[in-house]
C-alpha positions in Angstrom: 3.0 9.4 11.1 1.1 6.5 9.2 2.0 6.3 5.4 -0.3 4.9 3.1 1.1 2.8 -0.4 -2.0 2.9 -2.5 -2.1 -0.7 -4.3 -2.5 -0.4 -8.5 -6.6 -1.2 -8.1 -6.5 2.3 -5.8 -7.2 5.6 -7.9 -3.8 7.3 -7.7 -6.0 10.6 -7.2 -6.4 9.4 -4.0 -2.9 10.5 -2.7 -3.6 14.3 -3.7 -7.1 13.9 -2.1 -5.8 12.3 1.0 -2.4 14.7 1.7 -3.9 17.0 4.1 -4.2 14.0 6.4 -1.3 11.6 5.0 0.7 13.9 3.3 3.5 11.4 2.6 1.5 9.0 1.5 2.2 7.3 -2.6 0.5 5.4 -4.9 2.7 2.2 -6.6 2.9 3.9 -9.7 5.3 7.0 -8.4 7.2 4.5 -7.2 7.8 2.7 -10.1 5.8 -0.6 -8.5 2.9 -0.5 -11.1 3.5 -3.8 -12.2 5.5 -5.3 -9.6 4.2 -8.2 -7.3 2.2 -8.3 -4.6 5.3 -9.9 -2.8 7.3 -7.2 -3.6 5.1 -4.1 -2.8 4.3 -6.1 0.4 8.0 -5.6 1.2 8.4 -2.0 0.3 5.7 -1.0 2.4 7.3 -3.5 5.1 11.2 -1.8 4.6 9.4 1.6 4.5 7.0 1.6 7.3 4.1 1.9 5.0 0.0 0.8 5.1 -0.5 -0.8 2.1 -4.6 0.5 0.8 -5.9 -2.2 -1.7 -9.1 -4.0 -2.7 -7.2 -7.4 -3.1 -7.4 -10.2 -0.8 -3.6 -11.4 -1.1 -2.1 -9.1 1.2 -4.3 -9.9 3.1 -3.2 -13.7 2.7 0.3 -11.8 2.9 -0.1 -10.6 6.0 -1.1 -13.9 7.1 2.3 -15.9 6.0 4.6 -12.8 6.4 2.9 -11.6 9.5 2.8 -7.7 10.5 3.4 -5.0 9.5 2.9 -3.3 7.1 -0.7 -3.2 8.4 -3.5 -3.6 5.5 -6.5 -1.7 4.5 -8.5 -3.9 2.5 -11.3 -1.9 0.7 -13.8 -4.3 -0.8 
């Protein structure tokens, strides 16, 4: 099962919209992330087996230096 993290620029309603398909999926505020670094929600959803959903570019640049995963979903 795919997990999604749902980045702080993601509507958090998007988890209870979204659970009939990835129920176990979070948004970085439940976690307590809401104002961590990219860096370090980058290695959450890496030590968690987590897709990270954002609309930023740096995890995508992330990705890029780290390598994969966690997979991103960049929504523009």
């Amino acid at each position: 099962m795919k997990l999604l993290l749902f980045d702080q620029n993601i509507s958090p309603r998007l988890t209870d919209r979204l659970a009939d398909v990835y129920p176990s999926s979070v948004h970085v505020f439940m976690l307590g992330l809401g104002s961590a670094m990219d860096i370090e929600i980058w290695q959450y959803a890496h030590d968690h087996d987590f897709m990270i959903v954002t609309k930023e570019a740096d995890f995508s640049e992330l990705g890029v230096v780290k390598g994969f995963p966690p997979k991103i979903i960049w929504h523009s």
